[in-house]
C-alpha positions as CSV (number, residue, x, y, z in Angstrom):
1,X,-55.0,-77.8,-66.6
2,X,-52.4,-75.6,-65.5
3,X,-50.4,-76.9,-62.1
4,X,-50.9,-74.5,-59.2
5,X,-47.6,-73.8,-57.7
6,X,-47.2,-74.9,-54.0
7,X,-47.2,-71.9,-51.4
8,X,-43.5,-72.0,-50.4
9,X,-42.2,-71.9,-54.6
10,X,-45.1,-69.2,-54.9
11,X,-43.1,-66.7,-51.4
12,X,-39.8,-68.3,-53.2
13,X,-40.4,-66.3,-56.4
14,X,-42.1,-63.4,-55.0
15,X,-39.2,-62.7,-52.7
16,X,-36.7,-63.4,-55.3
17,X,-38.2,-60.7,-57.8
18,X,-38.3,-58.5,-54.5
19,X,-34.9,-58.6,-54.0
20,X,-34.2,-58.3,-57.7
21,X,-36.0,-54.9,-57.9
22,X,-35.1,-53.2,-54.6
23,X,-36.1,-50.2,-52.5
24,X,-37.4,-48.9,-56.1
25,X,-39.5,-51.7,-56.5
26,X,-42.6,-49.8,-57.7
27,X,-40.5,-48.4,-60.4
28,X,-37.4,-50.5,-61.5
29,X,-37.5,-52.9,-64.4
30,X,-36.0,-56.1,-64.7
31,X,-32.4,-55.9,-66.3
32,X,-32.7,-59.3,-68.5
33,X,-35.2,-61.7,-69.6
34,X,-33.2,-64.4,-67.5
35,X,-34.7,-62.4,-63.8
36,X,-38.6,-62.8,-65.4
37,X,-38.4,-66.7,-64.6
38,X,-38.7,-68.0,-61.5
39,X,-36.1,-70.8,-59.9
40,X,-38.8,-73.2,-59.9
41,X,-41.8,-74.2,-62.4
42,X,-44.2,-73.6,-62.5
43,X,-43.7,-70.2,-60.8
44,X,-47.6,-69.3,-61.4
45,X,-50.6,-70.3,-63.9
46,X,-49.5,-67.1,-66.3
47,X,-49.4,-67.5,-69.7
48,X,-45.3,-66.5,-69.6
49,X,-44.5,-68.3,-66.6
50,X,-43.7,-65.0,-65.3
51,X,-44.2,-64.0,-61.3
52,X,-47.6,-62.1,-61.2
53,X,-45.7,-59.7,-59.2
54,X,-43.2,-59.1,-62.4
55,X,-46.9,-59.0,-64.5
56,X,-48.2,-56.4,-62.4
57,X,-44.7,-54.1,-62.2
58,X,-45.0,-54.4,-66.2
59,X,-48.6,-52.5,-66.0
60,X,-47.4,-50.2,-63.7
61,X,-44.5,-49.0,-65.5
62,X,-47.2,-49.4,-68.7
63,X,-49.3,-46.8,-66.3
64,X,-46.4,-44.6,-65.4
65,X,-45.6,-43.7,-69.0
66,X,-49.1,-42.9,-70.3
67,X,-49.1,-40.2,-66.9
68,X,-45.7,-38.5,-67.5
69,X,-46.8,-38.4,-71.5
70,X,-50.4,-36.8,-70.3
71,X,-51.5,-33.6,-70.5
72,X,-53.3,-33.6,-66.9
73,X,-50.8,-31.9,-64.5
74,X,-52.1,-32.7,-61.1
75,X,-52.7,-36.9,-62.1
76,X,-49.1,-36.5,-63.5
77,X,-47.4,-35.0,-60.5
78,X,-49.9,-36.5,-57.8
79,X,-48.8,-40.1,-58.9
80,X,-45.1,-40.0,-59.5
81,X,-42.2,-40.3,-57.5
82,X,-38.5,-39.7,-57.7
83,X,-36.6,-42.3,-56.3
84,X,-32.8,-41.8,-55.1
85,X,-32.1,-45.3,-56.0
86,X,-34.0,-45.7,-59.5
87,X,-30.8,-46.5,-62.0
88,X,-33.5,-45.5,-65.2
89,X,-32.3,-42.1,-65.9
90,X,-36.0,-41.0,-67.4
91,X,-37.2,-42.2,-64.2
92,X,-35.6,-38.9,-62.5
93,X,-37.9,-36.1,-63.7
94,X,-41.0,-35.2,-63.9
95,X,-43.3,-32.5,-65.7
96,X,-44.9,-29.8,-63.5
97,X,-46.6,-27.4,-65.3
98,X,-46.8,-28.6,-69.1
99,X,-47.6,-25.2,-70.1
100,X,-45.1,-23.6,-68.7
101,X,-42.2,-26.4,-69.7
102,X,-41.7,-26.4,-65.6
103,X,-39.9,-29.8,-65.0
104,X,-38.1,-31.0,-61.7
105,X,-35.4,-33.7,-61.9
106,X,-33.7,-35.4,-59.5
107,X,-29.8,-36.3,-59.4
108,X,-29.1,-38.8,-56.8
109,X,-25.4,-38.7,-58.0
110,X,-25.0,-35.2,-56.2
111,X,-28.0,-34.9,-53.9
112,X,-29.4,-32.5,-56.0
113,X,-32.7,-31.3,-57.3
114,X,-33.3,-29.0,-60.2
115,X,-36.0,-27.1,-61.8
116,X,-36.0,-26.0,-65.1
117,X,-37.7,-24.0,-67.7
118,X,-37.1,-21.9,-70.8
119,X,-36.6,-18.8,-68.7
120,X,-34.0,-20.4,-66.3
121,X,-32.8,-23.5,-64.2
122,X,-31.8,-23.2,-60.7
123,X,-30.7,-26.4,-58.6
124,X,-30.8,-26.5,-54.8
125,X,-28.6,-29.8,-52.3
126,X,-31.6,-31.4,-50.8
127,X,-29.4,-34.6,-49.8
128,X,-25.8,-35.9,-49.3
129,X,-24.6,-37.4,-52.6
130,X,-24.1,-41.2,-53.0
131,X,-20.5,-41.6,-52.4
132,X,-21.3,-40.3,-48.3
133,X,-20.7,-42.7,-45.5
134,X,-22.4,-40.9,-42.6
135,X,-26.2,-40.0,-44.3
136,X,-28.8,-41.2,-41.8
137,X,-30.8,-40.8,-45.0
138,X,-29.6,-42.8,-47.5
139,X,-32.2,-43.0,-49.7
140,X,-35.5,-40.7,-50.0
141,X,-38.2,-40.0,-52.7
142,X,-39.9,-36.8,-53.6
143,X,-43.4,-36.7,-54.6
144,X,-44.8,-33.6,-55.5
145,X,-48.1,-32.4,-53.4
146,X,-49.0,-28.9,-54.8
147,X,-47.3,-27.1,-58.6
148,X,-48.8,-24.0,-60.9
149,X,-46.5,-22.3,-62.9
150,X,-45.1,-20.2,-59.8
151,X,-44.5,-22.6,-57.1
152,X,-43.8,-26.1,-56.2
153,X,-44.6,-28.0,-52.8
154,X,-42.2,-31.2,-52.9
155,X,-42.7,-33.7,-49.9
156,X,-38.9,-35.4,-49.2
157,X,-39.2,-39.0,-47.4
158,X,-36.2,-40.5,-45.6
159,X,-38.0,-44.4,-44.9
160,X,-36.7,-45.7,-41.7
161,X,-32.8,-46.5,-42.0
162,X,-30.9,-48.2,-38.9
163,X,-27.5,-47.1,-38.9
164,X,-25.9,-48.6,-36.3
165,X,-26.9,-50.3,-33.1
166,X,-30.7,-49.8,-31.7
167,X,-30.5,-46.2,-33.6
168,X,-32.8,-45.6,-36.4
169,X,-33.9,-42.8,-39.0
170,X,-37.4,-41.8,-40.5
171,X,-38.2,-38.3,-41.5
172,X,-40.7,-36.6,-43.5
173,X,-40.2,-32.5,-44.7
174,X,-41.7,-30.4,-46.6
175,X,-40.4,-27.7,-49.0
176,X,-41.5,-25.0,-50.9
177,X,-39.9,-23.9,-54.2
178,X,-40.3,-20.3,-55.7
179,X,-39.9,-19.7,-59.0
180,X,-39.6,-16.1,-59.3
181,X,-37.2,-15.9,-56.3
182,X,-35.5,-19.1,-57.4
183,X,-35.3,-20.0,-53.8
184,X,-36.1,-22.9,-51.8
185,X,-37.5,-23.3,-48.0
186,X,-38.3,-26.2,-45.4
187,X,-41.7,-25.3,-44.0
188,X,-42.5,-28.4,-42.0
189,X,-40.1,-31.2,-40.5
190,X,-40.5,-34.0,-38.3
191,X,-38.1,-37.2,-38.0
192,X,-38.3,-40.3,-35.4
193,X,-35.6,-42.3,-34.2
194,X,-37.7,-45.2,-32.3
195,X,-37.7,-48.5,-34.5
196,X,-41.7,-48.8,-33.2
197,X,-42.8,-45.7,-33.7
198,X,-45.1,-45.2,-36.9
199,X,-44.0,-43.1,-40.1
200,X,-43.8,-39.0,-38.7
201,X,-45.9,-38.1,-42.0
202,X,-47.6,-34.4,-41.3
203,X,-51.9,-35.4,-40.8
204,X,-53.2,-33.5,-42.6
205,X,-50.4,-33.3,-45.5
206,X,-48.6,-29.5,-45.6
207,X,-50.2,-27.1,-48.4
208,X,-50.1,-23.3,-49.1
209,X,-52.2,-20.3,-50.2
210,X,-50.5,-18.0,-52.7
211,X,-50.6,-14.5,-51.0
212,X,-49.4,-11.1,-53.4
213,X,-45.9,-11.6,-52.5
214,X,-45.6,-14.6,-51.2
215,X,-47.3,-17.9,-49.6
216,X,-48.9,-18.6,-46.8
217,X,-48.8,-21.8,-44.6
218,X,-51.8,-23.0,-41.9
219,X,-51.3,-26.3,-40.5
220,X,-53.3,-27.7,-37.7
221,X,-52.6,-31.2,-36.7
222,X,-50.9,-34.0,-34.1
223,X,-47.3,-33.3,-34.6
224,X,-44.8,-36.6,-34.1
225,X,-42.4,-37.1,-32.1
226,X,-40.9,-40.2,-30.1
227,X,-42.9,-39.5,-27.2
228,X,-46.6,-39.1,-27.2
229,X,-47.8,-36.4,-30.2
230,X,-47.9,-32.9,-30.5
231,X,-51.2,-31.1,-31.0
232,X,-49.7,-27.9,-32.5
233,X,-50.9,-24.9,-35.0
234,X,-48.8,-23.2,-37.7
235,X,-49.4,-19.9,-39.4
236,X,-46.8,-18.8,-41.4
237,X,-46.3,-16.2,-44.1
238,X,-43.7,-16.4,-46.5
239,X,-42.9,-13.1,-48.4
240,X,-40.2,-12.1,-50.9
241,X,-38.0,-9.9,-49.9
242,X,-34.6,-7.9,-50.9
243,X,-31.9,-9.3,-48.5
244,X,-28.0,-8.6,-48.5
245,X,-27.7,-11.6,-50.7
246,X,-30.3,-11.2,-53.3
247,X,-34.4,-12.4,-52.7
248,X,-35.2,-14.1,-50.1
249,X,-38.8,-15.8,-48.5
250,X,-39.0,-14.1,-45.5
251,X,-40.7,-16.0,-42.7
252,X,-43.3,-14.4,-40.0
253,X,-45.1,-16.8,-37.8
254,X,-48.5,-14.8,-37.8
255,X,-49.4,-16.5,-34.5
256,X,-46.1,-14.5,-32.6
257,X,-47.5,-10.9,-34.4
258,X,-46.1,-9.4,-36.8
259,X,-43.0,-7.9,-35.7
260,X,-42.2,-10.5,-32.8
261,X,-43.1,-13.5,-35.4
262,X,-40.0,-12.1,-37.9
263,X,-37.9,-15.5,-38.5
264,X,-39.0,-16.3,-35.3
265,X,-41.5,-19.0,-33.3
266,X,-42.4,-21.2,-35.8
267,X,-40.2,-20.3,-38.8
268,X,-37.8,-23.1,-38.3
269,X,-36.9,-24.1,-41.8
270,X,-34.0,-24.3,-43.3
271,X,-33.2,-22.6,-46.4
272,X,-32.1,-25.1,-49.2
273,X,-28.6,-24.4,-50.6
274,X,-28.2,-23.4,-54.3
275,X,-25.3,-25.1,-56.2
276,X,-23.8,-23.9,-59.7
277,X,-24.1,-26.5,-62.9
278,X,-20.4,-27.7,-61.5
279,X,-21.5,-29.0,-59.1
280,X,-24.4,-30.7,-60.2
């Protein structure tokens, strides 16, 4: 019979492989052999002697390859995340649309994301690169929430960061990418400073209805704050349109009227900024 590690070797080891694998946890592989042992043995009744935790980050990565090499879309996109801190370069990007060859990937390096497909590839700064010293945002993760071959919703998470003193960072936002514009657009935001306070995520998550020219944005829900919730509503249209510099999505918060509601009221978000391959 196998020994059954005591409790304190057991939280030993589990911590040990926690710090090992980092704020990527989910997705980061051990570098050697050497990290699947524990400091003590036995570590667990496993056939290796490996941490169950290490066992079970093994499957998941064993998960994670048979959805970015499937042909289903929405499980693909739906499940994966983009990690600023995942070292594993094919850990970066991630199929949209197989049909379309629509990928997004992720380069922490820069703070930049870009899409790409045989048509074109157009990248936008959606964070500080790693080399800043004053991001309240250190690290984030993008996880796709809605894709066709047109469009891309992409939720960014900044997880709480204290950067100095009793002053803290959480975030959550929104952004919608356009293909045929090649232009990308915050459409919801919300951030919280308080160290108590729970994660600001939107309830019920942010989605869109494809209009003609455009997209369209309802939201009803309990928006957060520090202080006690929001109970808000957001109708927003989003229409291309020809601008001084090129296309743009136009925003008109349907709720102001038409011509009052013109990048006005609720149309908050920013604009993403588009960067050249130098400076990807």
């Amino acid at each position: 019979m196998l020994n059954t590690p005591s409790k304190f070797s057991r939280s030993l080891c589990l911590g040990i492989v926690a710090i090992l694998f980092g704020n990527s946890y989910a997705t980061e592989n051990p570098k050697s052999e050497t990290q699947l042992k524990c400091p003590q043995a036995p570590c667990a009744n496993t056939p290796t002697g490996e941490d169950p935790s290490v066992i079970d980050l093994r499957e998941a990565d064993r998960r994670d390859k048979i959805l970015r090499e499937g042909a289903d879309d929405r499980a693909r996109w739906s499940s994966i995340r983009l990690y600023s801190d995942t070292k594993e370069k094919e850990k970066l990007d991630v199929v949209l649309v197989a049909s379309a060859n629509l990928k997004m990937q992720l380069i922490p390096k820069s703070g930049v994301v870009r899409f790409s497909s045989p048509q074109k590839t157009v990248a936008f700064r959606i964070a500080s690169g790693e080399d800043a010293t004053d991001d309240i945002c250190p690290r984030y993760n993008l996880k796709v929430v809605q894709a066709d071959p047109d469009y891309a919703v992409i939720r960014k998470i900044c997880p709480r960061y204290n950067y100095g003193g009793n002053r803290s960072h959480m975030s959550a936002e929104y952004l919608l990418f356009d293909v045929r514009s090649s232009v990308m657009r915050s459409i919801w935001f919300a951030a919280r400073s308080s160290k108590d306070a729970p994660f600001p995520d939107a309830k019920p998550p942010i989605s869109i209805l494809k209009l003609a020219n455009g997209y369209k944005v309802s939201w009803k829900g309990d928006f957060p704050n520090d202080n006690s919730p929001e109970e808000m509503t957001i109708s927003n249209a989003y229409t291309r349109e020809k601008t001084s510099r090129g296309i743009a999505l136009v925003c008109t918060d349907l709720l102001a009227g038409k011509e009052s509601g013109l990048e006005d009221g609720m149309c908050e978000g920013r604009e993403l900024e588009r960067v050249g391959k130098a400076e990807q």
